[in-house]
C-alpha atoms as a printed R data frame, in Angstrom:
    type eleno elety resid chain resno      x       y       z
1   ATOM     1    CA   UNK     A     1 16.063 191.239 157.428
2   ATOM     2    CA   UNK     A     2 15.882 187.569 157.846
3   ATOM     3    CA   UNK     A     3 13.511 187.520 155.152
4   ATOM     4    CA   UNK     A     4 15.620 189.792 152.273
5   ATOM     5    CA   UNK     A     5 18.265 187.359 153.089
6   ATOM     6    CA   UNK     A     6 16.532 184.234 152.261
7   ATOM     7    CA   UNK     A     7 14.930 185.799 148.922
8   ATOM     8    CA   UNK     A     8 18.371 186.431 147.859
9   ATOM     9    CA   UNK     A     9 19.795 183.309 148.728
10  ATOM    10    CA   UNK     A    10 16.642 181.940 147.009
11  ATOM    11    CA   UNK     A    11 17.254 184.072 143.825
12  ATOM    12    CA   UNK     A    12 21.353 183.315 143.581
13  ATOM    13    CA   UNK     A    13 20.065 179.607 143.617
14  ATOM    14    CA   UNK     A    14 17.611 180.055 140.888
15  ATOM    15    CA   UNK     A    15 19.917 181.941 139.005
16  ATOM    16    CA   UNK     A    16 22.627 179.414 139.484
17  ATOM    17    CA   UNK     A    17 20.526 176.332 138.666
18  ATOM    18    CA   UNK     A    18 19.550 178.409 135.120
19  ATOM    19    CA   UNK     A    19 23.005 178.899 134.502
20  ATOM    20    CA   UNK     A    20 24.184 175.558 135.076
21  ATOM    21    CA   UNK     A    21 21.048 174.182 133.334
22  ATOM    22    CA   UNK     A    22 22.159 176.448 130.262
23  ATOM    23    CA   UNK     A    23 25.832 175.261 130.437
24  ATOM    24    CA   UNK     A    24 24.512 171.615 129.732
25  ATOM    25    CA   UNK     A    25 22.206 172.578 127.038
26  ATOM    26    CA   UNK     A    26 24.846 173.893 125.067
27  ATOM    27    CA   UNK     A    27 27.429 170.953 126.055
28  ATOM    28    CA   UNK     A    28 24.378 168.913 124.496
29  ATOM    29    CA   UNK     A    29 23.552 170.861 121.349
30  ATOM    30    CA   UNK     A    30 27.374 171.156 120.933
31  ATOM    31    CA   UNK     A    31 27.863 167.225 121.516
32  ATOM    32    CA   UNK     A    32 24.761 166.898 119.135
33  ATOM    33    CA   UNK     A    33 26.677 169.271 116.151
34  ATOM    34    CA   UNK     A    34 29.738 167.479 116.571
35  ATOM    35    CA   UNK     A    35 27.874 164.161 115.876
36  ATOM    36    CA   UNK     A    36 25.788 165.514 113.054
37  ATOM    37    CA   UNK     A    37 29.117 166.619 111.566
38  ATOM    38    CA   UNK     A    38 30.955 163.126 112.107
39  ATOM    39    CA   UNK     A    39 27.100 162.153 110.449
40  ATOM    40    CA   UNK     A    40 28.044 164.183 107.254
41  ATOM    41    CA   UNK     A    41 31.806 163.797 106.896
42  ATOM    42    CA   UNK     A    42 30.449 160.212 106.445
43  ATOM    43    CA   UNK     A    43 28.024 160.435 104.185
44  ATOM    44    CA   UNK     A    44 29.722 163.455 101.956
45  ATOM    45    CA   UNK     A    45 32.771 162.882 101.949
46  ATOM    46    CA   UNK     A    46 35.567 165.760 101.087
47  ATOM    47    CA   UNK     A    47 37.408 166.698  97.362
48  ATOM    48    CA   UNK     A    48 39.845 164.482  97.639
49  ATOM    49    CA   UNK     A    49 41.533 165.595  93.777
50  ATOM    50    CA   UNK     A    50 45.281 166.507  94.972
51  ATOM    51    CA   UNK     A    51 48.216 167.156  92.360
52  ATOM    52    CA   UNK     A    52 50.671 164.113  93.126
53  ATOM    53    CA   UNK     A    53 47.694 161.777  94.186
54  ATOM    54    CA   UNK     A    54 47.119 158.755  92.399
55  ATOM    55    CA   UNK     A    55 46.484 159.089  88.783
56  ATOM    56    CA   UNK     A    56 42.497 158.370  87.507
57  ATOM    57    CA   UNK     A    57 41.870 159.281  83.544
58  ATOM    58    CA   UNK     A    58 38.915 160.741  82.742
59  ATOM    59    CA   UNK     A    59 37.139 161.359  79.645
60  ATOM    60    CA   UNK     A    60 33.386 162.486  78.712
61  ATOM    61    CA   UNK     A    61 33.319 160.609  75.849
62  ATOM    62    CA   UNK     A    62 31.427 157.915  76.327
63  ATOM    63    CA   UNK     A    63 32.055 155.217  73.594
64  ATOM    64    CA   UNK     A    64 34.207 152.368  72.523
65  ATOM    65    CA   UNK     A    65 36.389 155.116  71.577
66  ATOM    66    CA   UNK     A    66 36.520 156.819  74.757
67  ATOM    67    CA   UNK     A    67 36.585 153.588  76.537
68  ATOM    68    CA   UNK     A    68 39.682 152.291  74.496
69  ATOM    69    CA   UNK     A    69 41.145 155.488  75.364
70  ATOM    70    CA   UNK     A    70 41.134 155.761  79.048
71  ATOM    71    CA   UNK     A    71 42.471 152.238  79.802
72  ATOM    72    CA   UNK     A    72 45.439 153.076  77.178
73  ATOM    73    CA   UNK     A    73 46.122 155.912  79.682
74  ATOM    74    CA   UNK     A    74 46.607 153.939  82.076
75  ATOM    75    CA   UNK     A    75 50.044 152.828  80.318
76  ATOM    76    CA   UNK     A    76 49.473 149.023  81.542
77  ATOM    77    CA   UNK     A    77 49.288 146.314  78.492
78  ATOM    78    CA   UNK     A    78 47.708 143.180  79.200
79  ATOM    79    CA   UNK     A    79 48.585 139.825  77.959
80  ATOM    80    CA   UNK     A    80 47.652 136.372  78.090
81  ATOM    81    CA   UNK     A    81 43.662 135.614  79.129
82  ATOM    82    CA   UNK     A    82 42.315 138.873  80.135
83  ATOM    83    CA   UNK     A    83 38.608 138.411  82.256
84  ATOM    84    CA   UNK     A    84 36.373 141.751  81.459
85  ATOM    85    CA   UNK     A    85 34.512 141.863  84.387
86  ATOM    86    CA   UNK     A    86 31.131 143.655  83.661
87  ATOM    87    CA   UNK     A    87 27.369 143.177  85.040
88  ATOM    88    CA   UNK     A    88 25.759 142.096  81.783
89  ATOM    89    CA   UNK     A    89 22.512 143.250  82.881
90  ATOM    90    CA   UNK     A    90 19.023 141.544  83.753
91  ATOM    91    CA   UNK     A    91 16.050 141.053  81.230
92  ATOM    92    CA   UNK     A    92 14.287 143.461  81.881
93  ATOM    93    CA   UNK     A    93 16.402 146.131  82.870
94  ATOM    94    CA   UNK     A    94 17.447 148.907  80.285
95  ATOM    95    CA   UNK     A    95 20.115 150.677  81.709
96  ATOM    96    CA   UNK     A    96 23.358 148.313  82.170
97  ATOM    97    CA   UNK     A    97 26.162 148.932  79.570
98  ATOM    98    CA   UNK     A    98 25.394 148.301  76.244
99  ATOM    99    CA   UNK     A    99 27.611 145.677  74.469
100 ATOM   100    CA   UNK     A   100 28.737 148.308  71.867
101 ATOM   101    CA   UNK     A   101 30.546 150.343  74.354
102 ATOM   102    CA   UNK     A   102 33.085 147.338  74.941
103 ATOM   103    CA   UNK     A   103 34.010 146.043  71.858
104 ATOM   104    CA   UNK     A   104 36.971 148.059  70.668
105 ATOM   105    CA   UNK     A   105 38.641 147.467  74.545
106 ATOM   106    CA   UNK     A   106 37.444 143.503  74.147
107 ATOM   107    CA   UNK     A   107 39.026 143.129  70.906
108 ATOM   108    CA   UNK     A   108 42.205 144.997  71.890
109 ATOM   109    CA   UNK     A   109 42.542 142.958  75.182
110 ATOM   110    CA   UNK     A   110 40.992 139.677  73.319
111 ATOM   111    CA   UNK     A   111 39.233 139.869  76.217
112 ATOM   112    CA   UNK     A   112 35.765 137.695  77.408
113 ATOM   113    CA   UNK     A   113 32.793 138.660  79.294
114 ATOM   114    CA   UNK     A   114 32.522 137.384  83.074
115 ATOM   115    CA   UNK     A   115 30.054 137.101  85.634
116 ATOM   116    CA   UNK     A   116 28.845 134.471  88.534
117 ATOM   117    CA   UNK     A   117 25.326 133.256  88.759
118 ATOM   118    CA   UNK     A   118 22.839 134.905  90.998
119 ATOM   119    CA   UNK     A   119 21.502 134.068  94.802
120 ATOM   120    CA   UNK     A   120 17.940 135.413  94.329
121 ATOM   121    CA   UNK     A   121 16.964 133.899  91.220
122 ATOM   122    CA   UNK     A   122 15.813 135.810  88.444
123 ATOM   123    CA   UNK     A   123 17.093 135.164  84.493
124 ATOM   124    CA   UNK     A   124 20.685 134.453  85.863
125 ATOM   125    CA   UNK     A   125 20.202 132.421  88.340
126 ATOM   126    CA   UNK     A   126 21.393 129.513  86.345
127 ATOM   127    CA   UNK     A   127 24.643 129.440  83.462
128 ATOM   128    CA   UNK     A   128 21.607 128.732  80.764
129 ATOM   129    CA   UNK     A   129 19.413 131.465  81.531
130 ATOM   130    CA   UNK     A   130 22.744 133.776  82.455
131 ATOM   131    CA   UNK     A   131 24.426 133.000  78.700
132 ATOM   132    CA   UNK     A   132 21.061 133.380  77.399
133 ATOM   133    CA   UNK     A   133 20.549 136.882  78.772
134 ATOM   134    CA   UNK     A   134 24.134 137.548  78.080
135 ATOM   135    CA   UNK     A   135 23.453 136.855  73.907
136 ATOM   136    CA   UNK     A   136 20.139 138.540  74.498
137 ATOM   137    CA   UNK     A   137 21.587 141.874  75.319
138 ATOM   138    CA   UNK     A   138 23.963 141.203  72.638
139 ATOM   139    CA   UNK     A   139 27.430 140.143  74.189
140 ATOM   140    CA   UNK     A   140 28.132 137.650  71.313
141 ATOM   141    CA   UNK     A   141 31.617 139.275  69.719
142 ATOM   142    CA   UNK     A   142 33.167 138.027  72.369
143 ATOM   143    CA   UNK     A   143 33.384 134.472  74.732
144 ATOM   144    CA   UNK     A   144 31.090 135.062  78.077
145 ATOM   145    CA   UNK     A   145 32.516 132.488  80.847
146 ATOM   146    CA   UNK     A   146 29.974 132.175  83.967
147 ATOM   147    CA   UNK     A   147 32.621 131.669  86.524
148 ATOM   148    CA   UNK     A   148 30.755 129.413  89.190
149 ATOM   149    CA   UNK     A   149 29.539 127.099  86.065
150 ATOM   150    CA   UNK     A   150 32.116 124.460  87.439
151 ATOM   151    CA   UNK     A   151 32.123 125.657  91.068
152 ATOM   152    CA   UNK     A   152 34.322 127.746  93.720
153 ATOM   153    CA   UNK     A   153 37.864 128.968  94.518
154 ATOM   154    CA   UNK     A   154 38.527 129.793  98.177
155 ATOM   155    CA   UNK     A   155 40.507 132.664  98.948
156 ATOM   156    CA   UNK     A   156 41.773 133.515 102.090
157 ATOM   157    CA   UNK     A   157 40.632 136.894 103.620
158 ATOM   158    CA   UNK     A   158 43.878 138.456 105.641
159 ATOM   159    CA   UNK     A   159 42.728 140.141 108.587
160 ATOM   160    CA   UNK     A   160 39.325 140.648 107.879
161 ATOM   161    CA   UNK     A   161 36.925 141.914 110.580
162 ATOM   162    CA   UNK     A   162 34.232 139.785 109.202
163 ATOM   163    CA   UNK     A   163 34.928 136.974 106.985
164 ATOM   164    CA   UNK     A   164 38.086 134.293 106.444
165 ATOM   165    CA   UNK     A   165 37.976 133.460 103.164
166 ATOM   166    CA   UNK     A   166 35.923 134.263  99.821
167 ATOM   167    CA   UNK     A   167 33.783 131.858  97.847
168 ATOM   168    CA   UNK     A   168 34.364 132.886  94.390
169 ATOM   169    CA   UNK     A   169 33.454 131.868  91.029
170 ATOM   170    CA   UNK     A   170 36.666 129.335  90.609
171 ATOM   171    CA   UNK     A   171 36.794 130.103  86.596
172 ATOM   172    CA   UNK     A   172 38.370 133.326  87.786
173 ATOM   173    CA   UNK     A   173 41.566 131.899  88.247
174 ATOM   174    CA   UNK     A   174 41.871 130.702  84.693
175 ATOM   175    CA   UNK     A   175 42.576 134.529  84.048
176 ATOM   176    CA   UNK     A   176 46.180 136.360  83.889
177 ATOM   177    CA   UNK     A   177 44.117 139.964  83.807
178 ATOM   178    CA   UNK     A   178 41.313 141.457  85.143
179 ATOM   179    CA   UNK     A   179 39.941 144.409  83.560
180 ATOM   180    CA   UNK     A   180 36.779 145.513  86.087
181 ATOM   181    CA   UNK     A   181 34.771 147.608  83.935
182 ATOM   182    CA   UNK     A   182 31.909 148.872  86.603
183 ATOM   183    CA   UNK     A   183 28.693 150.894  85.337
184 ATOM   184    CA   UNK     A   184 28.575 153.237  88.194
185 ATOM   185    CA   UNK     A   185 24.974 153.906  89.260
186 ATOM   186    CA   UNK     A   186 22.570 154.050  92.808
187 ATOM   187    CA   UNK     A   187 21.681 150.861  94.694
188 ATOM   188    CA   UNK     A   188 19.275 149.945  96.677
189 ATOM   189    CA   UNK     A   189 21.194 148.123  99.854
190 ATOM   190    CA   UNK     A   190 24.975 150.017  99.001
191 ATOM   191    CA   UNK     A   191 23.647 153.471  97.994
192 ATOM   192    CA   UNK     A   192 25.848 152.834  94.761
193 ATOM   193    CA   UNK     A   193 27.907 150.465  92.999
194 ATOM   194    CA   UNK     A   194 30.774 150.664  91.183
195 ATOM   195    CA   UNK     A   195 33.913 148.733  91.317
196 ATOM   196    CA   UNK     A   196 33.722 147.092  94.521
197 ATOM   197    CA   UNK     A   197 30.628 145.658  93.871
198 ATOM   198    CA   UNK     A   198 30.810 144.747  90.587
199 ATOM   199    CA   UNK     A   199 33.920 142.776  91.786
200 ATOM   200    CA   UNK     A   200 32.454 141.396  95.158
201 ATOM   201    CA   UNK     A   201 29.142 140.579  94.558
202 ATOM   202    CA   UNK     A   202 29.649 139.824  90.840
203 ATOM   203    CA   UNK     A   203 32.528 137.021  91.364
204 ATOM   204    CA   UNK     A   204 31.047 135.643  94.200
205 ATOM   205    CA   UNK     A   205 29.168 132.734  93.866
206 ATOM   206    CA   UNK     A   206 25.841 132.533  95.128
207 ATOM   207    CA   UNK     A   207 27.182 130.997  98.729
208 ATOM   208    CA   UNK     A   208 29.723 133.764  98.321
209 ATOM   209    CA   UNK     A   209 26.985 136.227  97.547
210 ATOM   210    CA   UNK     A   210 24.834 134.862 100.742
211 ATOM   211    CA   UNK     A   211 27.861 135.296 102.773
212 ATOM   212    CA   UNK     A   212 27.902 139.224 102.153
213 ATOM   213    CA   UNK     A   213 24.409 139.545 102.314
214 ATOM   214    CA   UNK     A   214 23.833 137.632 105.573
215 ATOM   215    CA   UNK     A   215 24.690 137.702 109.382
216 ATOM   216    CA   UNK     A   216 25.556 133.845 110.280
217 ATOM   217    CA   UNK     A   217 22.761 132.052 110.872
218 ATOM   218    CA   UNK     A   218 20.382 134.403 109.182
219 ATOM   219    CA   UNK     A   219 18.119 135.454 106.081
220 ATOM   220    CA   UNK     A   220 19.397 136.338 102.453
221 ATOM   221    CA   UNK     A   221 20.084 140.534 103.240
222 ATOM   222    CA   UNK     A   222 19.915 140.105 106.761
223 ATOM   223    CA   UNK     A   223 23.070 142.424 106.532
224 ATOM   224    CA   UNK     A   224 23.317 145.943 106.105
225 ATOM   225    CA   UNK     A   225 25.032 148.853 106.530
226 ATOM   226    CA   UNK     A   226 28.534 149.228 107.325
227 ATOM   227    CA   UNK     A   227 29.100 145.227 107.998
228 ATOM   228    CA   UNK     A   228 28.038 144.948 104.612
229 ATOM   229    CA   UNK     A   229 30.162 147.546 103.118
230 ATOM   230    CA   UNK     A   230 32.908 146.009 104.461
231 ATOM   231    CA   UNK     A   231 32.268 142.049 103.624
232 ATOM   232    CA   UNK     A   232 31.960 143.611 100.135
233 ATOM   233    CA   UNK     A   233 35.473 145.000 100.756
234 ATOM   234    CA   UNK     A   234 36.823 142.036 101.980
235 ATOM   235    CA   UNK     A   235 36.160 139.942  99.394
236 ATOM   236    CA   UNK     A   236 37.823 142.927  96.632
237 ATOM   237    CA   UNK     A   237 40.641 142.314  99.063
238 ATOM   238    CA   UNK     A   238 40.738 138.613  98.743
239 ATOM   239    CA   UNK     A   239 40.714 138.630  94.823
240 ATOM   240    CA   UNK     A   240 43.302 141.267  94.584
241 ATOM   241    CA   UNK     A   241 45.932 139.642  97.344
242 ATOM   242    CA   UNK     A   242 44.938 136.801  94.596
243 ATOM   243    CA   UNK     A   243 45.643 138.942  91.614
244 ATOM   244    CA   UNK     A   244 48.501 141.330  92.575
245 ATOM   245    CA   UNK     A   245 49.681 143.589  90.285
246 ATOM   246    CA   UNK     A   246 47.176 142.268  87.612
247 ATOM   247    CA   UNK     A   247 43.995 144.214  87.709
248 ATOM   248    CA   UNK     A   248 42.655 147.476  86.015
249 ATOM   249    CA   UNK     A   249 39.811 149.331  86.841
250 ATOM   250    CA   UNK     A   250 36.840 151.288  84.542
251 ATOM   251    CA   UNK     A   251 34.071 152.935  85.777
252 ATOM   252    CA   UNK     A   252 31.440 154.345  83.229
253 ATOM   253    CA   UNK     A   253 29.095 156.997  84.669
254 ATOM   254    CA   UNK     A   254 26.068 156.731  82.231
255 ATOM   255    CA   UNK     A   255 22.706 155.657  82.393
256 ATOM   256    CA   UNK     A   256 22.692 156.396  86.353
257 ATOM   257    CA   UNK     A   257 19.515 155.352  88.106
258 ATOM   258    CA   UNK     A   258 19.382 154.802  91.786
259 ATOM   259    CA   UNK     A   259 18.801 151.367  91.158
260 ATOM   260    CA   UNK     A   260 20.980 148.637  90.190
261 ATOM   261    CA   UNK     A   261 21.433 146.740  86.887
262 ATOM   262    CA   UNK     A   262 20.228 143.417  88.276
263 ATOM   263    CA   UNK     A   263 16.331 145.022  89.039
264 ATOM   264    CA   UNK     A   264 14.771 144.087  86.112
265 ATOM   265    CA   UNK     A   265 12.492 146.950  86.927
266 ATOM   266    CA   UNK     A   266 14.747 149.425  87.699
267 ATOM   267    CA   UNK     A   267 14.091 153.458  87.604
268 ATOM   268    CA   UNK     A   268 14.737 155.442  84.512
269 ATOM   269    CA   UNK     A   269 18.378 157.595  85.113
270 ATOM   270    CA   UNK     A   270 17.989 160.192  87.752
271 ATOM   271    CA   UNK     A   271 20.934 162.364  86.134
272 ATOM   272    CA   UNK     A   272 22.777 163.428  83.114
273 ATOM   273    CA   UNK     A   273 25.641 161.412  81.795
274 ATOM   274    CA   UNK     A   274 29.645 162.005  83.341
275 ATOM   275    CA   UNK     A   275 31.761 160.013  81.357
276 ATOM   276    CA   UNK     A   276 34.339 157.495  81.858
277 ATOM   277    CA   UNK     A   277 36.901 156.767  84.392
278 ATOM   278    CA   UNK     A   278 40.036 154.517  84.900
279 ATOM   279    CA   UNK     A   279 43.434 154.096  87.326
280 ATOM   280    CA   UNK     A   280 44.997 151.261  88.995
281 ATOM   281    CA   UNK     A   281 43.964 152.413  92.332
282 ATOM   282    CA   UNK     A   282 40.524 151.407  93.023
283 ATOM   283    CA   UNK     A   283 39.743 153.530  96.225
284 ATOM   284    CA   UNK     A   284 41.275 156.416  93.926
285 ATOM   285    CA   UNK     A   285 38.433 155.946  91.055
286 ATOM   286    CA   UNK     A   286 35.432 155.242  93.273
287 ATOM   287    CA   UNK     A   287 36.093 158.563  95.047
288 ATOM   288    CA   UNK     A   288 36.651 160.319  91.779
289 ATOM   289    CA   UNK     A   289 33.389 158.992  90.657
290 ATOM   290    CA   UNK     A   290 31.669 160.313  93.541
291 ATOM   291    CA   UNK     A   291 33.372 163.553  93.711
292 ATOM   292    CA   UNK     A   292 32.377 164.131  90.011
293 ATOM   293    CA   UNK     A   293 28.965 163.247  91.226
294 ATOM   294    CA   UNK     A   294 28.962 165.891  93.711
295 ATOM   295    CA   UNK     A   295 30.086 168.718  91.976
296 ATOM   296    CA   UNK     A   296 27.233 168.350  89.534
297 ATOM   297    CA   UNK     A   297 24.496 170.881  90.460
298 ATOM   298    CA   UNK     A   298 22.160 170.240  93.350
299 ATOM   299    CA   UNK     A   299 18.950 169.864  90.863
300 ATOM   300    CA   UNK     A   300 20.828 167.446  88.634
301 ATOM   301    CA   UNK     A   301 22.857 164.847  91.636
302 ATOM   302    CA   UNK     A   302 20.465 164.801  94.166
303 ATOM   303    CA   UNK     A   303 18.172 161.857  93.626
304 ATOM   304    CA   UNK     A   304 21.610 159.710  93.361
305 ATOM   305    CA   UNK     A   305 23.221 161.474  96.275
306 ATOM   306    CA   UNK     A   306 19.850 161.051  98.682
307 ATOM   307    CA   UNK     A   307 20.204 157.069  97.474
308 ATOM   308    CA   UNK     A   308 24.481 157.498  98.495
309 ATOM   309    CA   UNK     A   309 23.787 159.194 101.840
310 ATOM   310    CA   UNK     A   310 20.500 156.900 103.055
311 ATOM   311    CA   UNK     A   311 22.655 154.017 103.106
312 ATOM   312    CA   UNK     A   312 25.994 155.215 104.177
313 ATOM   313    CA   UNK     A   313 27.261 154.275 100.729
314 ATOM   314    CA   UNK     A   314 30.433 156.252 100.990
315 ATOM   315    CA   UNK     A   315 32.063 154.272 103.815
316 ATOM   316    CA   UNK     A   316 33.119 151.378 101.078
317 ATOM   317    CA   UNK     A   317 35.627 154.017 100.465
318 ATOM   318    CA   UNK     A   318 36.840 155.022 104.077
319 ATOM   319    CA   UNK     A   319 37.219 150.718 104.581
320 ATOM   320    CA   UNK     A   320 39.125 150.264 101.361
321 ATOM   321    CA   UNK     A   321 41.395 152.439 102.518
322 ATOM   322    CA   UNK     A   322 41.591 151.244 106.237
323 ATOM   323    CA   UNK     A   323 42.420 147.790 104.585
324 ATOM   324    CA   UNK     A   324 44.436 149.184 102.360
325 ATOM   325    CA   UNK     A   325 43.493 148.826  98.972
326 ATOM   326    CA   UNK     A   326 44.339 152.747  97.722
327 ATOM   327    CA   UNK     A   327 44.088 155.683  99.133
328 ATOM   328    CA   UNK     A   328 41.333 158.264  98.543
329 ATOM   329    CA   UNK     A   329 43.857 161.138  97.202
330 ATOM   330    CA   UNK     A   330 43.844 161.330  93.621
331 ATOM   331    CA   UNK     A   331 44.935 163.716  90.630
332 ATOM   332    CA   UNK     A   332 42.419 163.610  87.702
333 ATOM   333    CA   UNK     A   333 43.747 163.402  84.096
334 ATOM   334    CA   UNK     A   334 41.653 164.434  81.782
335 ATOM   335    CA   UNK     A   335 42.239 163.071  78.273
């Protein structure tokens, strides 16, 4: 008797242990789904397009006419010195925006072509070689101003989590307007880059430059990932507490490798063309740029999105918004 009553005690324990064992597993796997999900609501972000959001123009004509087109939509005329800030692409590379594309926006805006020197050499590490490369890739219809050729502007950084101030090219406050016109495309340390890099890293100086790509202290890209994102966000938010009320943004969705414009050996486009985009909210068009990326089919986006998701591209939007540069709710106009 003694005996029947310790195997069942035995076998209630057992059978209690497996239960409780199997309680935790799925506590676990469900902790683990929740993560993967945070993971992917991250990396892939939702449809943001909403009626009432703000407005981004699109068009798939992708030309000087189309180009000329979707910054009239935006309904803003420029005046005075208007910068055109565009990546003007480095020997070697064939996919940055072709010169062509710009004029009938550049003449409209009388408009010139700025960058800021590099931090890693190459052909525009230097004004020379930079206005050299510039007229080699045929941006000579319009002035090109390096902005660092006479030095740096510090702007102050308003409650940034990383940085205090920006080191930027100090030319760029010669400027009334400043028309970003981004090539939106992969890259290899942001996943893309679009507006917020082609201001950031493209006004920066090359201190400025080593400032984003650095922890204190440490190597040229010692930084990546979401500190990185965010310096790169910082500085947009230095230049436009700088600039309020007087920048436009363009982003042109052609040519899109995973690579940037300034590899001189970049890869060949991974996807067909989109067309062009444009708002004065710049958290507004970057999303609308990737959303359009997205809804392509899976065959056609996914060497770009692979490059977006690896490196946790997307959270340049989320920060914008947390500092609040836009908001990621936007209505697209087609024209």
């Amino acid at each position: 008797m003694k005996t029947s009553k310790l195997i069942l005690i035995a076998v209630v324990v057992v059978c209690l242990a497996t239960l409780i064992g199997a309680v935790g597993i799925v506590k676990k796997s469900a902790q683990a789904e929740s993560h993967l999900h945070d993971s992917i609501s991250e990396a892939a972000l939702p449809n943001t397009q909403k009626a009432g959001g703000s407005k981004v123009y699109f068009t798939s004509d992708i030309s000087a006419k189309g180009i000329l087109a979707a910054y009239k939509a935006l309904g803003v005329p420029v005046s005075g010195k208007v910068a055109i800030k565009l990546h003007m692409g480095e020997p070697g590379n064939k996919n940055y925006l072709r010169p062509e594309l710009l004029q009938d926006l550049t003449t409209a805006v009388k408009g010139s072509f700025v960058d800021s020197n590099t931090a890693y050499g190459g052909r525009r590490g230097t004004t020379a070689s930079h206005l050299q490369a510039a007229k080699d890739h045929g941006f000579t219809y319009a002035p090109v101003d390096i902005l660092d050729a006479d030095g740096t502007v510090k702007l102050p950084i308003k409650n940034g989590k990383h940085l205090k101030e920006a080191l930027l090219g100090s030319h760029i406050m010669n400027y009334d307007w400043i028309i970003s016109v981004a090539h939106f495309k992969g890259h290899t340390m942001a996943g893309f880059g679009g507006t917020f890099k082609n201001l950031a890293i493209g006004i920066a100086t090359p201190d400025g430059k080593r400032a984003i790509h650095s922890n204190p202290g440490g190597a040229m890209f010692s930084t990546s990932g979401e500190p990185f994102f965010e310096k790169v966000v910082e500085y947009n938010m230095a230049l436009m507490n700088a600039k309020p009320g007087k920048m436009l943004y363009i982003n042109i969705l052609n040519n899109m490798s995973v690579d940037c414009d300034c590899n001189a050996s970049a890869g060949a486009p991974v996807m067909p063309d989109i067309g062009v985009l444009a708002s004065t909210d710049p958290v507004a068009l970057e999303k609308a740029s990737l959303d359009l990326i997205y809804a392509r089919p899976e065959a056609e986006r996914s060497a770009l999105v692979n490059r977006i998701e690896s490196r946790g591209g997307t959270h340049q939007v989320i920060y914008a918004e947390r500092m609040g540069l836009g908001k990621q709710t936007y209505e697209l106009i087609r024209l």
